[in-house]
C-alpha positions as CSV (number, residue, x, y, z in Angstrom):
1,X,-2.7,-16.4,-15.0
2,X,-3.7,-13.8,-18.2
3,X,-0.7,-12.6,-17.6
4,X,1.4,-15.5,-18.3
5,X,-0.6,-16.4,-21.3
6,X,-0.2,-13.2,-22.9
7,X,3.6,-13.2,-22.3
8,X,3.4,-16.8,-23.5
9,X,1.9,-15.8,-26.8
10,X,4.0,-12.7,-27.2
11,X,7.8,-14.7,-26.7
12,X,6.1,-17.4,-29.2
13,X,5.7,-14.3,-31.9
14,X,9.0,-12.7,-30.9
15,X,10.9,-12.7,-33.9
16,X,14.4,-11.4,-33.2
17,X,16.3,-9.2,-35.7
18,X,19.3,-10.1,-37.8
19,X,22.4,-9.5,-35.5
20,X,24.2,-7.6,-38.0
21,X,23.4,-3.5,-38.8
22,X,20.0,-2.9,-38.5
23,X,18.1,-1.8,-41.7
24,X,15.2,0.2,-42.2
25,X,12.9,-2.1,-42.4
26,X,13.9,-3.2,-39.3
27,X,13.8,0.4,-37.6
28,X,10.3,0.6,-39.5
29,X,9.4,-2.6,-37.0
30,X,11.1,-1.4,-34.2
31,X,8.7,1.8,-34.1
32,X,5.5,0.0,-34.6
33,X,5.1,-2.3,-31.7
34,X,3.9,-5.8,-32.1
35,X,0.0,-5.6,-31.1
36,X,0.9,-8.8,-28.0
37,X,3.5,-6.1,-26.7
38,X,1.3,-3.5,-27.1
39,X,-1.1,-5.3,-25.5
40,X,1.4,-6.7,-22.8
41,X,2.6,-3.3,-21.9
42,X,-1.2,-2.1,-21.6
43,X,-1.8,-4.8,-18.7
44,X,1.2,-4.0,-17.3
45,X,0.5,-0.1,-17.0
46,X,-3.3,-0.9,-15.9
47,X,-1.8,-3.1,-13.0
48,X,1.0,0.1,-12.4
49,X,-2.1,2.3,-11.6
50,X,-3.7,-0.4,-9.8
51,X,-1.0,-0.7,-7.4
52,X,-0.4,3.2,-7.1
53,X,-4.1,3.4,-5.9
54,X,-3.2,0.6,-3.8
55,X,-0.4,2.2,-2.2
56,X,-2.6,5.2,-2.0
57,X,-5.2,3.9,0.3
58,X,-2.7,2.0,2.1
59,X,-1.4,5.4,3.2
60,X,-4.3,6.4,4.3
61,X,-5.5,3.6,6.1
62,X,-2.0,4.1,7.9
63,X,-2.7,8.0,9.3
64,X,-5.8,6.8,10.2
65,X,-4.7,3.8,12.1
66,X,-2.2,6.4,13.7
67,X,-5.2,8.8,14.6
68,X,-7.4,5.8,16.1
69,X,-4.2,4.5,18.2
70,X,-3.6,8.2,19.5
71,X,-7.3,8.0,20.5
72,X,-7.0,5.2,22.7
73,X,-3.8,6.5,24.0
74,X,-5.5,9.6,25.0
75,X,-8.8,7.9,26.4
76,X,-5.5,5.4,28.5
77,X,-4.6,8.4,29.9
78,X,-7.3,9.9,30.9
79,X,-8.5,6.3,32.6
80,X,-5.4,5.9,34.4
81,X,-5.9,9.9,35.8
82,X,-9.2,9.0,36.7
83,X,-7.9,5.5,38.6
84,X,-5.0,7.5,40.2
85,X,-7.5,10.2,41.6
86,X,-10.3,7.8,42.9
87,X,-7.3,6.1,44.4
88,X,-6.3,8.8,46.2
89,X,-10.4,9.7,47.2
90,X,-10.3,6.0,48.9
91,X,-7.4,7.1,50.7
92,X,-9.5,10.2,52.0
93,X,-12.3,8.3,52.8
94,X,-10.4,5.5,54.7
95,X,-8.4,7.6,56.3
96,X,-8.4,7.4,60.1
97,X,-9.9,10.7,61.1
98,X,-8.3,12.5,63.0
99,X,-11.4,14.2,65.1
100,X,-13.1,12.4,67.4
């Protein structure tokens, strides 16, 4: 919502320039920027770094939702190994035996 008041209050002081050959005085203007633009652009580059740090973390909360789901794959594995051999260690022990 600061946002959109400071853009408010900058179009409101937004004086355009004549639309015929610019003078100095309006190069003069043109290289000292009005202090709500200045100030505008300031938010806008503090919320650019925001977002970069943003993206940042979200990278890294990525690999390490990729490391945790390669985890549980692993540990799936390993508990399906284990089912298949106890199956195959009930199928030993229920075996008919063969001696007598």
């Amino acid at each position: 919502m600061a946002h959109q008041l400071l853009f408010s209050e900058a179009l409101a002081h937004h004086k355009p320039g004549p639309l015929s050959r610019p003078t100095s005085l309006d190069a003069h203007a043109a290289a000292q920027p009005d202090p709500m633009m200045k100030r505008i652009l300031q938010e806008i580059t503090a919320v650019h770094k925001c977002l970069e740090g943003m993206d940042s973390k979200i990278s890294e909360l990525a690999a390490y939702s990729r490391s945790i789901r390669e985890d549980i794959t692993g540990f799936h594995d390993k508990l399906t190994g284990l089912d298949h051999h106890n199956t195959l260690v009930e199928d030993k022990l229920n075996a008919p035996s063969l001696v007598n």
